[in-house]
C-alpha positions, -999 to 999 in steps of 0.1 A, spaced: -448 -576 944 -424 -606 937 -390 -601 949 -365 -580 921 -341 -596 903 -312 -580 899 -312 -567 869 -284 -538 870 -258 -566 871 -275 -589 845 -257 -588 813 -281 -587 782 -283 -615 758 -284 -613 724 -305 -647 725 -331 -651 694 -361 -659 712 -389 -686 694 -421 -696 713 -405 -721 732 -384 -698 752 -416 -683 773 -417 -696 802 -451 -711 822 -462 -680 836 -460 -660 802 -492 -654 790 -494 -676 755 -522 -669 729 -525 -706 722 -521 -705 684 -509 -736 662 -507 -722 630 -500 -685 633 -472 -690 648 -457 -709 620 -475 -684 592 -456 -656 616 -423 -671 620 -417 -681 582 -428 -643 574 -402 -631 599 -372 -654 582 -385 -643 545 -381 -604 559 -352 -609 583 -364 -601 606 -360 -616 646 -368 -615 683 -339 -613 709 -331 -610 744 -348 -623 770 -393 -624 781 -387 -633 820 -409 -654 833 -435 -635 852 -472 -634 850 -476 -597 844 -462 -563 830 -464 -536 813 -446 -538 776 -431 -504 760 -434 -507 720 -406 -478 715 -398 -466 689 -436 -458 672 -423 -437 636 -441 -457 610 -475 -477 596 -447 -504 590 -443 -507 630 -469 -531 628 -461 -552 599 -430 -563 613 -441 -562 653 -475 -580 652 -460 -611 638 -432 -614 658 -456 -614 686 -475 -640 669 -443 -660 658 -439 -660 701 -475 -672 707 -468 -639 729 -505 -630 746 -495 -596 754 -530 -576 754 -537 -543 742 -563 -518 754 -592 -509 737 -627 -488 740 -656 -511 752 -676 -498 722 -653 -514 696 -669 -547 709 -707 -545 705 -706 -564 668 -699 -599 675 -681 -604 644 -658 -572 656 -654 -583 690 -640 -618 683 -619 -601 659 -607 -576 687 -604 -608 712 -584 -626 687 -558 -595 678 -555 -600 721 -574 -563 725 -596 -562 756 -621 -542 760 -618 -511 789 -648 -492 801 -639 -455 803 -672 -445 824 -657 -471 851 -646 -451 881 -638 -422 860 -604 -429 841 -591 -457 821 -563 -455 841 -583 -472 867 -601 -496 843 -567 -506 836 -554 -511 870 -582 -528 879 -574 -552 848 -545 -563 864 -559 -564 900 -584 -591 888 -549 -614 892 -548 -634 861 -517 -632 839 -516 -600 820 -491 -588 797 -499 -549 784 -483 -531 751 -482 -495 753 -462 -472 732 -457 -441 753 -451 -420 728 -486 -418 716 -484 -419 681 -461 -424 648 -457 -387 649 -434 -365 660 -441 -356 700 -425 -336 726 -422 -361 754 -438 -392 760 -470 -399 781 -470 -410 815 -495 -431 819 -476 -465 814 -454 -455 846 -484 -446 869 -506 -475 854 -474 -497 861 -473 -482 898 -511 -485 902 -512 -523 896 -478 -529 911 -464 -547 881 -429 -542 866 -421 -526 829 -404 -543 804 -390 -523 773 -390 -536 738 -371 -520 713 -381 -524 676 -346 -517 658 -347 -512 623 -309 -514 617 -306 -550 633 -342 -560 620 -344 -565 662 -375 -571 682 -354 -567 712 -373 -572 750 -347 -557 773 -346 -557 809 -375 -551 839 -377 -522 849 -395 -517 889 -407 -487 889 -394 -464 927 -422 -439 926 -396 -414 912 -407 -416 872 -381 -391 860 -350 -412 874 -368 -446 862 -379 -428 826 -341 -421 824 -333 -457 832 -356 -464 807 -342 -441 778 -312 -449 784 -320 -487 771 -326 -473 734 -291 -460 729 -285 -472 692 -317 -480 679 -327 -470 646 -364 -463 641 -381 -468 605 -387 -428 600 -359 -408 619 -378 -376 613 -404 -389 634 -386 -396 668 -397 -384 697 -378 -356 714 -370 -380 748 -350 -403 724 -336 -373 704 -323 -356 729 -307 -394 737 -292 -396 708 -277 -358 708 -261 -365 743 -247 -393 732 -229 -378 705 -215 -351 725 
């Protein structure tokens, strides 16, 4: 792994981001007119994308909080606005109609074999391990529902490809897309999930009813 910034002493900036911002080894999607379509539908809604996508070839991105359908409306263009090439996973099968799987190549899902060497975890790794830049979204809590705790598989498939994690917060008080700092995961995935937790103090999600009980019980020790 690339040496570790240090990001414990580096202040966060409230910096709107635009596509120009992502550096050379950011994984772009190469659009011309998305972006534009993407950005204008952002200013229209108010909405924005702040702090800071560093410059590395890969990571894992955390799409936190997940309460709502309207997630998406608001987070797929701002990655588009970005010419962002973050990739999503996605069952193999989903790309055996042509027409579906250039749709699924454009959205930026790849397809992930989970008969190869018995776990999508290891599909996944072995994603990254091919070495070309690769940017992942996961939301770890699983779903727009209400869950108990969130699901480790980011962390290990973080550890397994020996890639840092990079939260994103989608704050629905600020209208904030906000990419936070990397996170290098130690091994130890409860004192780096607290790390982690502990970036979403104050973010408003779309459907409070709906958070998960991690960022609950956040919010609740914060208030003590």
């Amino acid at each position: 792994m690339t040496s570790k910034p240090d990001n414990d002493n580096q202040a966060y900036q409230n910096k709107v981001l635009t596509r120009y911002d992502l550096g050379v080894n950011v994984p772009k999607r190469g659009g011309k007119i998305t972006p534009l379509l993407s950005s204008a539908f952002l200013k229209l809604t108010g909405w924005k994308s702040v702090g800071e996508i560093p410059n590395i070839p890969q990571a894992i991105c955390l799409a936190v909080p997940h309460t709502s359908n309207f997630d998406g409306v608001y987070a797929l263009p701002a990655i588009f606005a970005l010419d962002f090439g973050v990739k999503i996973m996605g069952k193999k099968s989903l790309f055996k109609n042509p027409i579906m799987a250039k749709l699924m190549h454009w959205s930026g899902v790849i397809p992930i074999d989970r008969k190869k060497k018995g776990s999508v975890l290891q599909a996944s790794i072995d994603e990254f391990k091919k070495g070309k830049p690769l940017f992942v979204g996961l939301a770890p809590e699983g779903t727009r529902g209400y869950t108990k705790e969130w699901k480790s598989g980011f962390y290990y498939l973080a550890v397994g490809a020996d890639v840092p994690i990079l939260p994103v917060a989608m704050d629905y008080k600020t209208k904030e897309i906000r990419f936070m700092n990397l996170v290098y995961p130690t091994g130890d995935y409860e004192a780096d999930l607290a790390k982690i937790l502990a970036m979403y103090e104050g973010v408003v999600p779309k459907d409070p009813t709906n958070l998960s009980q991690p960022l609950q019980d956040l919010k609740k020790s914060l208030n003590k």
